[in-house]
PAZAPA-4460 file (N, C-alpha, C; in steps of 0.05 Angstrom, whole numbers, plus 32768, in hexadecimal, padded with zeros to 4 digits):
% residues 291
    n_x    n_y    n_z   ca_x   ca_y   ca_z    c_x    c_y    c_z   seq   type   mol
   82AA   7B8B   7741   82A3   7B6F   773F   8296   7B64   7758     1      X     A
   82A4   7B6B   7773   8293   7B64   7787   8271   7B6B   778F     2      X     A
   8273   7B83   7783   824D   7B86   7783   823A   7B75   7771     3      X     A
   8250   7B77   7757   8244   7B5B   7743   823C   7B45   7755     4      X     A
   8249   7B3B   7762   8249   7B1C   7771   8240   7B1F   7781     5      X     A
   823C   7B3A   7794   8226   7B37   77AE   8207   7B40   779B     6      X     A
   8204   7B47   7789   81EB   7B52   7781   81E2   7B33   776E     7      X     A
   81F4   7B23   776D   81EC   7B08   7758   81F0   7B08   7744     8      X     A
   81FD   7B1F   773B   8202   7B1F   7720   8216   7B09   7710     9      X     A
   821E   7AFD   7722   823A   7AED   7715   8233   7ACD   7715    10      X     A
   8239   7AC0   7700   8234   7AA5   76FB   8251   7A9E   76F7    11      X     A
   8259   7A85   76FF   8275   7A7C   76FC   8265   7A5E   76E8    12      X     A
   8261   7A56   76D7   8257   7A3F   76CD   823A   7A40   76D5    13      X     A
   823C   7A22   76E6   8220   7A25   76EF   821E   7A2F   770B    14      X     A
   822B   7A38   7713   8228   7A42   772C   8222   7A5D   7734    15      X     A
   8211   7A61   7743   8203   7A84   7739   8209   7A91   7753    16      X     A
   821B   7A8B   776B   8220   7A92   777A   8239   7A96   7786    17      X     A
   824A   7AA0   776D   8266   7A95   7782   826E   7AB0   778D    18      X     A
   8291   7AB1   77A2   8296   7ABA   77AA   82AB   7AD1   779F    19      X     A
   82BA   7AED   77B0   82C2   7AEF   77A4   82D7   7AE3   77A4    20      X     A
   82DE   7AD0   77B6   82F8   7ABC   77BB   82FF   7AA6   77AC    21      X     A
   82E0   7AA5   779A   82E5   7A8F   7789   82FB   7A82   7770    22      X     A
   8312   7A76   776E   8318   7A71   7757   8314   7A64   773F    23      X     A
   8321   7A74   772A   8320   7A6B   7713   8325   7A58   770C    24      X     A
   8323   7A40   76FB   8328   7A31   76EF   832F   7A38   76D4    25      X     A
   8343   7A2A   76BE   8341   7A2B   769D   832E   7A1E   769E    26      X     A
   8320   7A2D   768B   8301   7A28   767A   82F0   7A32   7686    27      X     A
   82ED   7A40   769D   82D5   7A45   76AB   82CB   7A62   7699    28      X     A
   82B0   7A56   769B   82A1   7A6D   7691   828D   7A84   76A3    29      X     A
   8296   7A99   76A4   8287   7AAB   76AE   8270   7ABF   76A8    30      X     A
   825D   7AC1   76AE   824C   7ACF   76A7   8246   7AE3   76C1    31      X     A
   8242   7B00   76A6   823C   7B1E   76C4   8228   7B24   76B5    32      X     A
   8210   7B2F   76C2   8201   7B3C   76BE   8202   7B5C   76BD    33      X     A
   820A   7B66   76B0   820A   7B74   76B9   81FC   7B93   76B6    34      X     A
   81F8   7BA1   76CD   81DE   7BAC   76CA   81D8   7BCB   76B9    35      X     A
   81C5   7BD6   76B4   81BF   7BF1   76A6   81D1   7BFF   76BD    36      X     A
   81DA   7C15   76AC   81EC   7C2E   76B2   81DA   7C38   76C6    37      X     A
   81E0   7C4E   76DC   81D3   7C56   76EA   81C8   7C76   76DA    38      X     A
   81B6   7C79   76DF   81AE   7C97   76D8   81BA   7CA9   76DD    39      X     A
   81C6   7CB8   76CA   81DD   7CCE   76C8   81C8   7CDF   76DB    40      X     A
   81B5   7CF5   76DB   81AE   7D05   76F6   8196   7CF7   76EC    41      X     A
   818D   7CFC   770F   817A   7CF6   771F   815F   7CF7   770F    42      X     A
   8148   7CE0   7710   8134   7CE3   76F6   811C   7CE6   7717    43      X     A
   8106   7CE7   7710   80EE   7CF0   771D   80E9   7CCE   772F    44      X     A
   80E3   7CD1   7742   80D3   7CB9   774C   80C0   7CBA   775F    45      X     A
   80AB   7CA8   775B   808F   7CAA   776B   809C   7CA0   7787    46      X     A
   80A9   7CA8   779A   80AF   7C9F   77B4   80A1   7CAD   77CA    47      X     A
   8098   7CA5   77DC   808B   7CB0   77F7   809A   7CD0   77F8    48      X     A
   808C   7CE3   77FE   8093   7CF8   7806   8080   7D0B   7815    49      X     A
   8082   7D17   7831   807A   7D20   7845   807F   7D36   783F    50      X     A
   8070   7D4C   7837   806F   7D6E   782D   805C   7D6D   7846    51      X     A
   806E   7D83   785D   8060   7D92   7875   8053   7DAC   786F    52      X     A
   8060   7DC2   7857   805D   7DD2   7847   8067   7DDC   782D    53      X     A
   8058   7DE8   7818   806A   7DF5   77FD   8054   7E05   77FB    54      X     A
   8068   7E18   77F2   8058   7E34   77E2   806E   7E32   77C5    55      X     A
   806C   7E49   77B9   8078   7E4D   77A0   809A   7E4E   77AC    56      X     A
   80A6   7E5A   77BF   80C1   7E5E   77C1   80CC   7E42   77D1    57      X     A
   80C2   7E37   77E5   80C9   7E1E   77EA   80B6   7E06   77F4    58      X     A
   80C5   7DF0   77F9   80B9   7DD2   7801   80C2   7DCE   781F    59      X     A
   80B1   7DC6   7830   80BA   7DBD   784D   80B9   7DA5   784A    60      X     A
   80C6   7D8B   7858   80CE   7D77   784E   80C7   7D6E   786A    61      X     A
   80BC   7D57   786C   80C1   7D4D   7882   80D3   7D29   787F    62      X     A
   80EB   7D35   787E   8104   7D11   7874   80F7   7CFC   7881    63      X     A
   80F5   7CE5   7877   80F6   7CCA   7888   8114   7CBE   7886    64      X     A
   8116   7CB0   789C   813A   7CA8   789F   813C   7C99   788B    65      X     A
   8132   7C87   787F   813D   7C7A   786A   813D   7C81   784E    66      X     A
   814D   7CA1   7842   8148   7CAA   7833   815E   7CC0   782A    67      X     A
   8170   7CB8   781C   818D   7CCD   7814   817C   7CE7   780D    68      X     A
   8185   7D04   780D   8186   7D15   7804   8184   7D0F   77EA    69      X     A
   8193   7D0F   77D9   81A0   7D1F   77C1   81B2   7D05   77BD    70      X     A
   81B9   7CFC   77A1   81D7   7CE8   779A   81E5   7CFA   7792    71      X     A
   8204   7CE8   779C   8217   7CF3   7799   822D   7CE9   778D    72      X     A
   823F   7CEE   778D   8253   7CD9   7774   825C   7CC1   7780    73      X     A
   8251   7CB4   7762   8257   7C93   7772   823F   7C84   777D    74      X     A
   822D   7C8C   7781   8208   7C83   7780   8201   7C85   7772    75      X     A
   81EE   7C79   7768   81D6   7C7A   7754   81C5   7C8C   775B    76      X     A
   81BD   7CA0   7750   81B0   7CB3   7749   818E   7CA9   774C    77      X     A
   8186   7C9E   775E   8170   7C92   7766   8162   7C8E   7788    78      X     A
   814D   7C93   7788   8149   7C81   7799   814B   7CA0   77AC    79      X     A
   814B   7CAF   77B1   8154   7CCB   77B9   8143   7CE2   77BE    80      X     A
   8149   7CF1   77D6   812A   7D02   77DB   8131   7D1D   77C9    81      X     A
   813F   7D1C   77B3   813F   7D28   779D   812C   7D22   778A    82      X     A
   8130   7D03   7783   811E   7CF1   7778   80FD   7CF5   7778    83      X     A
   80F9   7CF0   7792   80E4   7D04   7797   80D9   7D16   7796    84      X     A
   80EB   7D28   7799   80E4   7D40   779A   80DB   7D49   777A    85      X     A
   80F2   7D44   7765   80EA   7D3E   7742   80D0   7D39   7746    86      X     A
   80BB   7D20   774A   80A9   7D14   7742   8094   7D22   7751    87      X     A
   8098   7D3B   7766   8080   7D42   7776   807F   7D63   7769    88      X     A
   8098   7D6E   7762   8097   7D83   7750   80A5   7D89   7736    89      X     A
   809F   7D9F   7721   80AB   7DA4   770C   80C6   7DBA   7714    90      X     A
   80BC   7DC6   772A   80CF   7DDE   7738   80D2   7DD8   7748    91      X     A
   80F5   7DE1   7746   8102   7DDF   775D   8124   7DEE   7759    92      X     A
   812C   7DFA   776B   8145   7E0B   7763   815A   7DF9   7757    93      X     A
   816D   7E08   774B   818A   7E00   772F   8198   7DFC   773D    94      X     A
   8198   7E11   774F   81B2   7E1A   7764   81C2   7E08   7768    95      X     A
   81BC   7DF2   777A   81C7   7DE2   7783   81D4   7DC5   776C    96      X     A
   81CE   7DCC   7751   81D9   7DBB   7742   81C7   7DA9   7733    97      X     A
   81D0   7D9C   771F   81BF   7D80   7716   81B5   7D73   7730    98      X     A
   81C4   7D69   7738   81C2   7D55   774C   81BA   7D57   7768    99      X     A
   81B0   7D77   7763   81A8   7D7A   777E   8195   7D92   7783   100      X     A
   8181   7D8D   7766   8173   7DA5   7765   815B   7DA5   777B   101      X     A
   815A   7DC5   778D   814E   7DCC   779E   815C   7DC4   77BE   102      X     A
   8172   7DAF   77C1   8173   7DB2   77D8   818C   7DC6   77E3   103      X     A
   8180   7DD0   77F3   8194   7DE7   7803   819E   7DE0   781A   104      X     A
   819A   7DCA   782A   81AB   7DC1   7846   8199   7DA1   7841   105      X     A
   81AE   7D8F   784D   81AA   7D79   7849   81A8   7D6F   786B   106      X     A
   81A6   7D53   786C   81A0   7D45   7888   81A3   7D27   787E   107      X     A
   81BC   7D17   788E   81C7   7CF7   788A   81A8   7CED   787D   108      X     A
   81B2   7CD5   7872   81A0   7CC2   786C   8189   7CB8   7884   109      X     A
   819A   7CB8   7898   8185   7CA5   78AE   817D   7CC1   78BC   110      X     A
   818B   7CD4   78C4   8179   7CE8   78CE   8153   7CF6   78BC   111      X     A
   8143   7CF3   78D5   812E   7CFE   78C4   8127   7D1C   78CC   112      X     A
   810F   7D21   78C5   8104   7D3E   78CB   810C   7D51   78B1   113      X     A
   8103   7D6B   78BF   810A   7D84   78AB   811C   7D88   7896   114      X     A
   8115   7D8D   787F   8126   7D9A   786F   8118   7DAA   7858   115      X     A
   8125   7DBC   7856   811E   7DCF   7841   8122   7DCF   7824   116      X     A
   8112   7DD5   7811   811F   7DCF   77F9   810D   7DEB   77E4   117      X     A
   8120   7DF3   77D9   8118   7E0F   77D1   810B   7E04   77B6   118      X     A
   80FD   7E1A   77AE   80EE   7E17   778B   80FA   7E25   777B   119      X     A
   8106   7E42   7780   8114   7E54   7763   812E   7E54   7776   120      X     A
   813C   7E5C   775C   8152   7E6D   7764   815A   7E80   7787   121      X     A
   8149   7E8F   7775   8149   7EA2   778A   813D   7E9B   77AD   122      X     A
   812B   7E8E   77AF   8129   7E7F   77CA   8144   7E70   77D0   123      X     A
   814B   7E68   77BA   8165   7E4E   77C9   817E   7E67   77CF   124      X     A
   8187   7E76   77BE   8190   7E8A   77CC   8195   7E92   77E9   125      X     A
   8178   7E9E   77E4   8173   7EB0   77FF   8178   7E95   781C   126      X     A
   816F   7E82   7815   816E   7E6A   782C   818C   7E61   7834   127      X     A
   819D   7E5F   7823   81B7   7E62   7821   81C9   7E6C   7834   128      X     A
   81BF   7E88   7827   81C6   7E9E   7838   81C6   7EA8   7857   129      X     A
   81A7   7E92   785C   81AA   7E93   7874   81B2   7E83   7883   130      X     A
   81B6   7E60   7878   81CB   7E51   7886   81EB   7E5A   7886   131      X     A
   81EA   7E63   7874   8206   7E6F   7879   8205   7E84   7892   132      X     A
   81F8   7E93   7896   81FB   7EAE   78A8   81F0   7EA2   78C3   133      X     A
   81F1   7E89   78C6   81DB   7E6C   78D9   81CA   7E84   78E7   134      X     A
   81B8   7E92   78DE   81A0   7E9B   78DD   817E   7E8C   78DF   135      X     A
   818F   7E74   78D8   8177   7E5C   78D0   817B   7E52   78F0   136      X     A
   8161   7E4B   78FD   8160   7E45   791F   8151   7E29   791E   137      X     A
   816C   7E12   791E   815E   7DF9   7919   8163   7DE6   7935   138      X     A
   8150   7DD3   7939   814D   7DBC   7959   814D   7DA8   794B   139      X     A
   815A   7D9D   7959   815D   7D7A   7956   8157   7D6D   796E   140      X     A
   814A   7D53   796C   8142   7D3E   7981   8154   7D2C   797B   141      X     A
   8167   7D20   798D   8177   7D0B   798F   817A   7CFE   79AD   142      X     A
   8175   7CE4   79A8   8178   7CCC   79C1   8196   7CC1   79C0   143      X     A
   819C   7CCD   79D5   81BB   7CC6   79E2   81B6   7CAB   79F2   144      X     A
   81D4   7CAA   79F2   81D5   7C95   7A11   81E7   7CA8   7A26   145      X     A
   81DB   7C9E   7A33   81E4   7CAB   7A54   81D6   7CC2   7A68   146      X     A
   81CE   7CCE   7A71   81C3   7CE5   7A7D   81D3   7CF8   7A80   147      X     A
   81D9   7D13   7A78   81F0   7D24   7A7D   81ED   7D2B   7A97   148      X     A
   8200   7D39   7AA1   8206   7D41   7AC0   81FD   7D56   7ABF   149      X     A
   81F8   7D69   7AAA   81E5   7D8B   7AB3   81D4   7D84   7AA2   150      X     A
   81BC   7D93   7AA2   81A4   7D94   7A93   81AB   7DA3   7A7A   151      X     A
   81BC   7DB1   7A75   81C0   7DBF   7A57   81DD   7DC0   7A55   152      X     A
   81EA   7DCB   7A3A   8206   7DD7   7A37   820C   7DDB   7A17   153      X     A
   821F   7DDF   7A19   822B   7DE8   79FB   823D   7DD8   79F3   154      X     A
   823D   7DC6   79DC   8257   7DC7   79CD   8268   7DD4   79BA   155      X     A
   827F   7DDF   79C1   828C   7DEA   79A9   82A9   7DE1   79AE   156      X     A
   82A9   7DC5   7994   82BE   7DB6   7988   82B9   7DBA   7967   157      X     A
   82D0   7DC1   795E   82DB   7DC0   7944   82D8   7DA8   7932   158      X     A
   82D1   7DA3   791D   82C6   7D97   790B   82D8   7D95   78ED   159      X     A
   82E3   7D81   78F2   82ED   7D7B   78D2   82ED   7D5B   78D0   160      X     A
   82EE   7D61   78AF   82F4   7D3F   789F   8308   7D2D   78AA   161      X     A
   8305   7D11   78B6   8311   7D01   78CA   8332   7CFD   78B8   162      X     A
   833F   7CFE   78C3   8357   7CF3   78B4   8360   7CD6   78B4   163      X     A
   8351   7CC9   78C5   834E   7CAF   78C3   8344   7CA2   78B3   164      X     A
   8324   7CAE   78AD   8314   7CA3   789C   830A   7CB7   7884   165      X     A
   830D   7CBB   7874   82FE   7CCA   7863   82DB   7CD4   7865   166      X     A
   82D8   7CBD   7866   82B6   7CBB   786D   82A7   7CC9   7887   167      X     A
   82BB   7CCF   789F   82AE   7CD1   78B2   82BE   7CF2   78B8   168      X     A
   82AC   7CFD   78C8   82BB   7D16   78D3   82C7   7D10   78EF   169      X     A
   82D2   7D1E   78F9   82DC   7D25   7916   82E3   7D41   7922   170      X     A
   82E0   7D3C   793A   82EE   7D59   794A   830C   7D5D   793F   171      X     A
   8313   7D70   7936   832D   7D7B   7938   833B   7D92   793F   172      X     A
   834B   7D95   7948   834C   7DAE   7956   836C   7DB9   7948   173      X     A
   8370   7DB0   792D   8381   7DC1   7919   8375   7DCF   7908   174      X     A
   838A   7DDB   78F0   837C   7DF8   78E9   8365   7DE6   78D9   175      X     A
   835F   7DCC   78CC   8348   7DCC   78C4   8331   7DC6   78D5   176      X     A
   8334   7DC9   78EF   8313   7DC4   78F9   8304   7DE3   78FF   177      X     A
   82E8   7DE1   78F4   82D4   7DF1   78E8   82D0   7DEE   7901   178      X     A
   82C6   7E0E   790F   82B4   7E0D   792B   829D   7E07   792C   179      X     A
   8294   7DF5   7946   827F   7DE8   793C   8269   7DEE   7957   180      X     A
   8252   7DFF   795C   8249   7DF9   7973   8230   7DF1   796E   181      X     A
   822E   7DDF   798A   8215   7DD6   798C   8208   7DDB   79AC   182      X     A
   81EE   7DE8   79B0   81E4   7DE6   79CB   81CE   7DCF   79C9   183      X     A
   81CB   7DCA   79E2   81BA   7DB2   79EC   81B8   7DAE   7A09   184      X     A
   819B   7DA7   7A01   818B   7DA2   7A22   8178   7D86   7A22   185      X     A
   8188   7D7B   7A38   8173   7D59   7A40   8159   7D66   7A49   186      X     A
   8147   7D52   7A3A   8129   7D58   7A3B   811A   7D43   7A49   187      X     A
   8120   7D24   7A46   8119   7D16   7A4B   812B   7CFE   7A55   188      X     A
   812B   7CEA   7A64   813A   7CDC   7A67   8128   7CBC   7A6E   189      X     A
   813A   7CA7   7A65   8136   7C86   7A65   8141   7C7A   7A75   190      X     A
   813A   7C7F   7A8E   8149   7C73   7AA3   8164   7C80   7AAD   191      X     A
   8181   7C76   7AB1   818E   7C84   7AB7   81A7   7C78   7AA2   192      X     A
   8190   7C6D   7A8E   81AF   7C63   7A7E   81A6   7C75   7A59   193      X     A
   8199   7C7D   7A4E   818D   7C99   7A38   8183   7CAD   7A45   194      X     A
   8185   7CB8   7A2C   816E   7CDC   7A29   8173   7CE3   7A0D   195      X     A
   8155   7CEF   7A12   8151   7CFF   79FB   8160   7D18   7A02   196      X     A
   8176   7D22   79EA   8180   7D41   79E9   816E   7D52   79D6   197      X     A
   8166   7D6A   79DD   8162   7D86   79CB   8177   7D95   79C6   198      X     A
   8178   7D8C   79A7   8197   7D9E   79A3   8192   7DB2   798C   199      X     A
   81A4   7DC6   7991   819A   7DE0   7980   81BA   7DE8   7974   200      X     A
   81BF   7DDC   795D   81DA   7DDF   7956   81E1   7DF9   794C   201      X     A
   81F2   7E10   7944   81F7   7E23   7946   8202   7E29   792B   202      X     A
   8213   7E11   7920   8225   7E0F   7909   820E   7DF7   78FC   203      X     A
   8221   7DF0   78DE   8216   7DE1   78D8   8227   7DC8   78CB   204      X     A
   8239   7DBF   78D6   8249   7DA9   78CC   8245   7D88   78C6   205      X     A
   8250   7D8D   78B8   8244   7D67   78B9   8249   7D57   78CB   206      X     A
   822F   7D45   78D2   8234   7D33   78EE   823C   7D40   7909   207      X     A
   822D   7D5D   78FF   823D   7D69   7921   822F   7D6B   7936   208      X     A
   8213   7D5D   793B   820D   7D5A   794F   820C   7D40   7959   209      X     A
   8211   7D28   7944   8227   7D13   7949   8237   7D0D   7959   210      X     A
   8244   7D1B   794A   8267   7D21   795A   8263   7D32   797A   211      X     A
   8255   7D47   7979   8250   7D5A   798E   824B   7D3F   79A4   212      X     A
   822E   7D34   799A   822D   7D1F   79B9   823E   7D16   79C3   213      X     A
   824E   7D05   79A8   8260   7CF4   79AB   8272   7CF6   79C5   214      X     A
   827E   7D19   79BB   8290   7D2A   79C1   8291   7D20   79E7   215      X     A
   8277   7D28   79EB   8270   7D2B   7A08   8266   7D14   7A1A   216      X     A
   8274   7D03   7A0F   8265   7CE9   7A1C   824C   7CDC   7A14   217      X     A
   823A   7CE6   7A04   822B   7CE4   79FB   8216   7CD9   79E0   218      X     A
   8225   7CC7   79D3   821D   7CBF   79B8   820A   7CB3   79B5   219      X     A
   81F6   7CBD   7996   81DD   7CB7   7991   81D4   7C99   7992   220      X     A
   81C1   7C88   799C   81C4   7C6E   799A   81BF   7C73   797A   221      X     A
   81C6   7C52   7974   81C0   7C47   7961   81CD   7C5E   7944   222      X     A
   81E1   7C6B   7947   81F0   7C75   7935   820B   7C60   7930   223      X     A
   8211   7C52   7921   821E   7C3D   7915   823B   7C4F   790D   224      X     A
   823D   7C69   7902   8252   7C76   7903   8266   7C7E   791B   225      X     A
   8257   7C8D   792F   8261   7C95   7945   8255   7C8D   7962   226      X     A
   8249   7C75   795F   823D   7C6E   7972   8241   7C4F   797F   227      X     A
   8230   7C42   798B   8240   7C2E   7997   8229   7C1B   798D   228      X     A
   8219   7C1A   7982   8211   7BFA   7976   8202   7C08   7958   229      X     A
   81F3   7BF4   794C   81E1   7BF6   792A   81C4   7BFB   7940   230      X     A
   81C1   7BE8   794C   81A6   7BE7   7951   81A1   7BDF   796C   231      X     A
   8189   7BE2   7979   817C   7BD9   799A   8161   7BD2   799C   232      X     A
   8160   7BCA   79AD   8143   7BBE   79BD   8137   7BC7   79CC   233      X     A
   811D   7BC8   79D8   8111   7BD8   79E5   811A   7BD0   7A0B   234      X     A
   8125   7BB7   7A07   8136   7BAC   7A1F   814E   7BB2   7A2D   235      X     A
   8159   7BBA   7A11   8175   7BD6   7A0D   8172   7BE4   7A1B   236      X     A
   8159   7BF0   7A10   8152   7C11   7A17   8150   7C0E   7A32   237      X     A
   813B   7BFE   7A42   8133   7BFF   7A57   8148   7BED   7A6D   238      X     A
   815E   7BE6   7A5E   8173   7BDC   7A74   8163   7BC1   7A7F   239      X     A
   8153   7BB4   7A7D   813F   7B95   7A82   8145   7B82   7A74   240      X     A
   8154   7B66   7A83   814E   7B4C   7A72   8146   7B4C   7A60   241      X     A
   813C   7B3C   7A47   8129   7B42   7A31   8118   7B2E   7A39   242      X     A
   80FC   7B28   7A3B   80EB   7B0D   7A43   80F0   7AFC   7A29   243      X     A
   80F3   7AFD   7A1A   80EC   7AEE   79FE   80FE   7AFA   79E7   244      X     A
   80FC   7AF4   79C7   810A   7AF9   79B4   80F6   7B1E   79B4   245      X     A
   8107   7B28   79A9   8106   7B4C   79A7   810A   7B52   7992   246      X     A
   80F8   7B61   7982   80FE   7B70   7966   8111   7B87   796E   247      X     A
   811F   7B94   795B   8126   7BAC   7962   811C   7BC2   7961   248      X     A
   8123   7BD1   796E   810F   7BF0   7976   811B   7BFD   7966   249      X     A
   8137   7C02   795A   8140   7C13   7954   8155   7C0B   7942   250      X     A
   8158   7C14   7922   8172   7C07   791B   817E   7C1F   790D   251      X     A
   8175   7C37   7911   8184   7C56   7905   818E   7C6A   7916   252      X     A
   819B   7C79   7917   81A8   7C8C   7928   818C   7C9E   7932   253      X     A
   818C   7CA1   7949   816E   7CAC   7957   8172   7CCF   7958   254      X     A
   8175   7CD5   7940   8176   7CF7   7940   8162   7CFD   792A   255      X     A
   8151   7D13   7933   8136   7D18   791E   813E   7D42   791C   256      X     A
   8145   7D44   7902   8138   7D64   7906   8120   7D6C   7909   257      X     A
   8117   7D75   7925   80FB   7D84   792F   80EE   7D97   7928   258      X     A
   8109   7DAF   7929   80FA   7DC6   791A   810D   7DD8   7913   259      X     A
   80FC   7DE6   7902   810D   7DFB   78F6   8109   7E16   78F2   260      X     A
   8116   7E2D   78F5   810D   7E41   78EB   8117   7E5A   78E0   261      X     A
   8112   7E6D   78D3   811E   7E77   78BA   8106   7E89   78AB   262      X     A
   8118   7EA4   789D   8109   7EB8   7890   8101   7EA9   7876   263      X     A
   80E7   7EAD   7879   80DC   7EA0   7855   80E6   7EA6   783D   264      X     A
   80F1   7EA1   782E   80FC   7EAB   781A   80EB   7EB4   7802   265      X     A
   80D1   7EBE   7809   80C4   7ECC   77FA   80B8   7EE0   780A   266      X     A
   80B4   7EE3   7824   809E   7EF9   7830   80B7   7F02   783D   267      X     A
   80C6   7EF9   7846   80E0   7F03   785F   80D6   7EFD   7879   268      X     A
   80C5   7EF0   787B   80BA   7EF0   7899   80C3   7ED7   78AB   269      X     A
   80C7   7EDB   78BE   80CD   7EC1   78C9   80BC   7EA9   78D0   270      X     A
   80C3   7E8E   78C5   80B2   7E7A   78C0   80BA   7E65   78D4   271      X     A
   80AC   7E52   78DB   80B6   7E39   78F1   809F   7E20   78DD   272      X     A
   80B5   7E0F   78E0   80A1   7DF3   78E0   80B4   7DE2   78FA   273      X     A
   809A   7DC8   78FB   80A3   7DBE   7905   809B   7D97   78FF   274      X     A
   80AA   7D89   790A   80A7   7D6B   78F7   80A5   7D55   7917   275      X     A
   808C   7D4A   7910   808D   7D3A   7931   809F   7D21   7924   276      X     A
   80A7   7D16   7942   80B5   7CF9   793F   80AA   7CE8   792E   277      X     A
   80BD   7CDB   7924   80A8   7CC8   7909   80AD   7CAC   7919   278      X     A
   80A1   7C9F   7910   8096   7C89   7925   80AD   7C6C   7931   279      X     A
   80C8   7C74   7921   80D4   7C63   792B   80E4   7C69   7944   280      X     A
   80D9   7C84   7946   80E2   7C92   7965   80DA   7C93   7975   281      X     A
   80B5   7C99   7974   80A0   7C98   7982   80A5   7C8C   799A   282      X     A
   80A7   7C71   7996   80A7   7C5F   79A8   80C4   7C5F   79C0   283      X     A
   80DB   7C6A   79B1   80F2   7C73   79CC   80E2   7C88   79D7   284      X     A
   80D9   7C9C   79CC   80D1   7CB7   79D7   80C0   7CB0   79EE   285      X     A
   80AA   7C9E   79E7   809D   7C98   79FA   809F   7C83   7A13   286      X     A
   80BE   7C75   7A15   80C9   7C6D   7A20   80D8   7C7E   7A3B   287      X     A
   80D5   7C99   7A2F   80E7   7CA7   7A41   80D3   7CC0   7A58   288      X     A
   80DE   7CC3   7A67   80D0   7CD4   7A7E   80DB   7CF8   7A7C   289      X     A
   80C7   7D05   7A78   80D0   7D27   7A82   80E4   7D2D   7A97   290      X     A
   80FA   7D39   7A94   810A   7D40   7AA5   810A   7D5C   7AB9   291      X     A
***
C-alpha cells in the first residue's frame, strides 16, 4: 500500500494525496488505482544499447550505470539490459534461465563497462567455465578517496553475505567467507585527498572490489552502499571553497569495467576488448594527474 501512495495511486475522498499516516474516518471512501500486473518474464524493449562487438557465439556489451542486468524476484521484469538485449536480438543462450537469457557474469546497476553475453548454449557454457576456472583476465577503473601509501598491493579478504544486512556483503573470516583476491595499482591521483585505482580482481564475488577498497582504507566515492556520501562536486573533488551554487559531478559509485579478456568461445583464441570511461567519469579522470 505504501508504493500505492507514493506512486499516487491512492485517493482518500477528495483528496489525492494522502499519507501513509493518514486516518480513517467512518464513511471515508477510498479509491486505489491499481496498476497492470508486471510481466511474468522479461518482453523485448527498444532501450539504448552499446554493442562494442558480436559474432554468432557472443555480444560485447558496453553497460551504462544506469541500467540493471537482468530482473530478479520482486522487480518488474522491465526496464533491463536483458530487455534490451530481447529487442536487439532473436538469439541468445537458455542457460542462464527465463530471466536471464544470455547473461553469464553480471556487474551492479551503477557499475558500467564490459560484459559479456553469450548467443547459444554452447558459448555460454564454455564462458562459464572459464569464470569459474577465473581464467577470464578482467581491469577495473575505480576512484577512491585517499592516496595509498605503496603504489600497488593485494587484497585477499574473505567475502560473504552480511549478517547484518541481507542486502549487502561483508568481509568474514568464518567458515562462510569465500576467498576473495583482488590486486591493484594507483595510477593517478587528485591532489592528496583521491585516486584513481587499477584493479585486477582474481575471484569474482559480489561487491568485492567494493569491499576490497573499503577493506583498506580506501572506499569508492560516491558508492552509497559502502562508502561515505550518494554524491560530490567538483569542489569536493578538488578540496576548494565552491565560488557559487555547483551541480554535481558525480552521483554513482565511480567503478567502470575496462577490460576484459578471455578464450572466444568459438575459435578458442584469446580475445580482449576494451570500454573507455563513459562520460560521467571523464571529467574526474581528467581531474586527476599521472602518478
Amino acid at each position: 500500500m505504501k508504493r500505492y501512495i507514493s506512486d499516487k495511486r491512492v485517493r482518500i475522498g477528495d483528496s489525492a494525496s494522502p499519507k501513509p499516516s493518514t486516518r480513517l474516518d467512518s464513511g471515508d471512501v477510498v479509491h486505489i488505482d491499481i496498476p497492470p500486473p508486471a510481466p511474468i518474464l522479461p518482453l523485448p524493449e527498444d532501450l539504448p544499447l552499446e554493442v562494442i562487438h558480436e559474432d554468432d557465439s557472443l555480444l560485447v556489451i558496453n553497460k551504462s550505470p544506469d541500467i540493471v542486468v537482468h530482473p530478479s524476484n520482486g522487480t518488474i521484469a522491465g526496464g533491463t539490459l536483458v530487455n534490451a538485449l530481447l529487442s536487439h536480438t532473436d538469439t541468445l543462450s537458455k542457460e542462464g534461465g527465463e530471466f536471464r537469457p544470455g547473461i553469464v557474469h553480471r556487474l551492479d546497476r551503477e557499475t558500467s563497462g564490459i560484459i559479456l553475453v553469450a548467443r547459444t548454449d554452447l558459448a555460454h557454457r564454455r564462458l562459464a567455465a572459464q569464470f569459474k576456472e577465473r581464467e577470464v583476465h578482467k581491469e577495473y577503473l575505480a576512484c577512491v578517496h585517499g592516496v595509498p601509501k605503496e603504489p600497488e598491493g593485494v587484497v585477499d579478504l574473505p567475502i560473504a553475505r552480511s549478517l547484518a544486512n541481507r542486502k549487502k556483503m561483508a568481509i568474514r573470516h568464518d567458515e562462510q567467507g569465500k576467498q576473495s583476491v583482488t590486486r591493484w595499482k594507483c595510477i593517478r591521483t587528485i591532489g592528496t585527498s583521491f585516486s584513481w585505482i587499477h584493479c585486477f580482481p582474481e575471484t569474482g564475488r559480489t561487491h568485492q572490489i567494493r569491499l576490497h577498497m573499503k577493506a583498506i582504507g580506501h572506499p569508492i566515492i560516491c558508492d552509497s552502499t559502502y562508502g561515505r556520501e550518494k554524491k560530490i562536486t567538483r569542489s569536493e573533488l578538488l578540496r576548494r571553497a565552491p565560488q557559487g551554487p555547483e551541480d554535481t559531478i558525480l552521483d554513482r559509485q565511480a567503478l567502470h569495467a575496462y577490460a576484459i579478456e578471455f578464450r572466444h568461445p568459438g575459435s578458442g583464441e584469446m580475445t580482449s576488448f576494451c570500454a573507455p570511461l563513459p562520460d560521467d567519469l571523464q571529467p574526474i579522470w581528467d581531474l586527476s594527474t599521472e602518478v
